[in-house]
N, C-alpha and C positions, 0 to 999 in steps of 0.2 A: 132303339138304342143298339149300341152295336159291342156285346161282351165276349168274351172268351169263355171256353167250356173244355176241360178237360180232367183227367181220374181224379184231380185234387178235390173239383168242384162235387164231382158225383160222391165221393170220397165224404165229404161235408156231409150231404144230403144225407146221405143214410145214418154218417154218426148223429146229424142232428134231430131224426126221426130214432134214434136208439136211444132207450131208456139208462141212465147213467152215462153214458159216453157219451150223450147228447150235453149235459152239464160241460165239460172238458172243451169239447168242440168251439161252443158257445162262446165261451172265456178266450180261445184264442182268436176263433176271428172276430168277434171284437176288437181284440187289441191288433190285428191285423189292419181291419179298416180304420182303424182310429188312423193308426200309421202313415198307412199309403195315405189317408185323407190329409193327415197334417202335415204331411212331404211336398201337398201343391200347396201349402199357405205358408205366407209368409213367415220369417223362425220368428219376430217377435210377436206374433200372431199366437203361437202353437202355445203355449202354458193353460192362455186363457180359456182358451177352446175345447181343451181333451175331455177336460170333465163329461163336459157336454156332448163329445161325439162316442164317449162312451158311453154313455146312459142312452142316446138316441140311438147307436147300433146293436144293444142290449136288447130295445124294444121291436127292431126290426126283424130279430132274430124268428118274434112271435111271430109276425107276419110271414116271413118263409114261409115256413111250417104248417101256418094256417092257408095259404097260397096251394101248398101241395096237398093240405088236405081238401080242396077246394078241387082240386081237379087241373091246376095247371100243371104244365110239363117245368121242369126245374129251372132251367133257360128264363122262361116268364116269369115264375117265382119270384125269381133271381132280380128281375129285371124289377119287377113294384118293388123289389127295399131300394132300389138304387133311384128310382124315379123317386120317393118319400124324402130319400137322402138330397136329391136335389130342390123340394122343396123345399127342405130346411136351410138349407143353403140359401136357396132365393131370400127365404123369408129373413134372413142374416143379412145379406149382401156380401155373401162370402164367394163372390163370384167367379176368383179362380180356382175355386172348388169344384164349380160346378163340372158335370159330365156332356150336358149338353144345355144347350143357348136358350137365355131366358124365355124366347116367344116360340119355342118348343112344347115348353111345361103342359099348355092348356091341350096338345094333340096327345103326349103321353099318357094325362090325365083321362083322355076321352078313351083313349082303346083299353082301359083299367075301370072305367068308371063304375059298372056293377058290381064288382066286389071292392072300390073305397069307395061307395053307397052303403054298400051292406056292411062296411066297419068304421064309419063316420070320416074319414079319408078325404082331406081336402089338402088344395094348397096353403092354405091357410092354419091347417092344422096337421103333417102328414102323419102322424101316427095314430090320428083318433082313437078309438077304443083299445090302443095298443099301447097306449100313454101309460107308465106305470102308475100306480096309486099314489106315490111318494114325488110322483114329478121327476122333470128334466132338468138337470144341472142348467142354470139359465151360462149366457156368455155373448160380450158385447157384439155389437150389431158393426157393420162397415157398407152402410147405404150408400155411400159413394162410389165403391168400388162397381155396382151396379147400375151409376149412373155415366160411370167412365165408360161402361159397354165390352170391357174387356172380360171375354172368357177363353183366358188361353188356352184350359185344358178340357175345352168345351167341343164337340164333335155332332157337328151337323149333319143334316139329310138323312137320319136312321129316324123319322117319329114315326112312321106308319106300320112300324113290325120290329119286331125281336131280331136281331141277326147276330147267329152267333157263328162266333170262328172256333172250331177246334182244332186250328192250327194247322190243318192240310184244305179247310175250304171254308168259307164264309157265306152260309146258307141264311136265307129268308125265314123264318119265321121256327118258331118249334126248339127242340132240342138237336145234336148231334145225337148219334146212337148211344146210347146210355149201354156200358160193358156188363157182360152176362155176371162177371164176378169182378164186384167190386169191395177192396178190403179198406174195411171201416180207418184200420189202423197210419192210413195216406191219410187222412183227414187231418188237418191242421191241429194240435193242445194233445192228439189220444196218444202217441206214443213220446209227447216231449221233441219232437223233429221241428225246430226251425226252421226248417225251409216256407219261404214264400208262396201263397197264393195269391194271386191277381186278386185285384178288387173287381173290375169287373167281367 
């Protein structure tokens, strides 16, 4: 898959690894990707759906986190909420959601698959063990739209590595350089700054 990576995101990373300001962080990009997610679906679509993509970006938030404690570089972290996120997607037929093209899914799943192994992680299920106890805001399904084949905002040829751009170069695999000092306070909800970060 092929994301973007710059101070906002490293910015995130450490508020959401900070005890208290991790809380803050949480809250807004939630409501971040709820956003950008429900700006590619259609407007009579978006009421029904929020609920739900905010309780499923709530749970992903776990996975990050659990991802960087796990030993990946932020970039990949990054990268398994947004693969789970397009599982959910499939499993909807929310298709011009998606980030990248249905007969993707099972190559994404495959370079991830030891660690959604070791947290119940399937296409089928993408949050496994990360499922809150209280469940997911359910929200109707549009199997059609997956059978029409269209994924406009769908981006091919990235399944076999991470590539991330941080805006001067679009590098294969890994993180760009992560900055010596990075202030918590760039992070999206800590200091109240609306400003936009990429989803992905």
């Amino acid at each position: 898959m092929k994301i973007s990576q710059n101070v906002r995101h490293w910015a995130a990373k450490k508020a959401l690894t900070t005890p208290v300001v991790g809380d803050y962080a949480n809250d807004k990009l939630v409501d971040l990707h709820t956003k950008i997610f429900l700006g590619k679906a259609d407007e009579s679509r978006r009421d029904e759906r929020e609920a739900h993509l905010d309780d499923f970006f709530d749970a992903t938030m776990d996975t990050y986190v659990a991802a960087l404690e796990a030993g990946f570089p932020e970039a990949e972290a990054r990268e398994i909420t947004h693969v789970q996120a397009n599982f959910d997607f499939f499993n909807h037929g929310w298709a011009e959601m998606m980030e990248i093209p249905a007969d993707e899914l099972g190559d994404h799943h495959r370079r991830y698959e030891a660690f959604f192994d070791e947290h119940d992680i399937t296409i089928d299920d993408p949050l496994g063990e990360f499922r809150p106890t209280d469940g997911v805001s359910e929200a109707p399904t549009t199997p059609d739209a997956l059978e029409d084949g269209e994924f406009e905002n769908a981006v091919a040829g990235f399944a076999d590595d991470v590539y991330v751009d941080d805006g001067d170069d679009l590098r294969k695999g890994g993180d760009a350089e992560e900055p010596e000092q990075v202030d918590v306070s760039a992070a999206p909800g800590v200091d109240d700054d609306e400003t936009d970060v990429t989803a992905d």
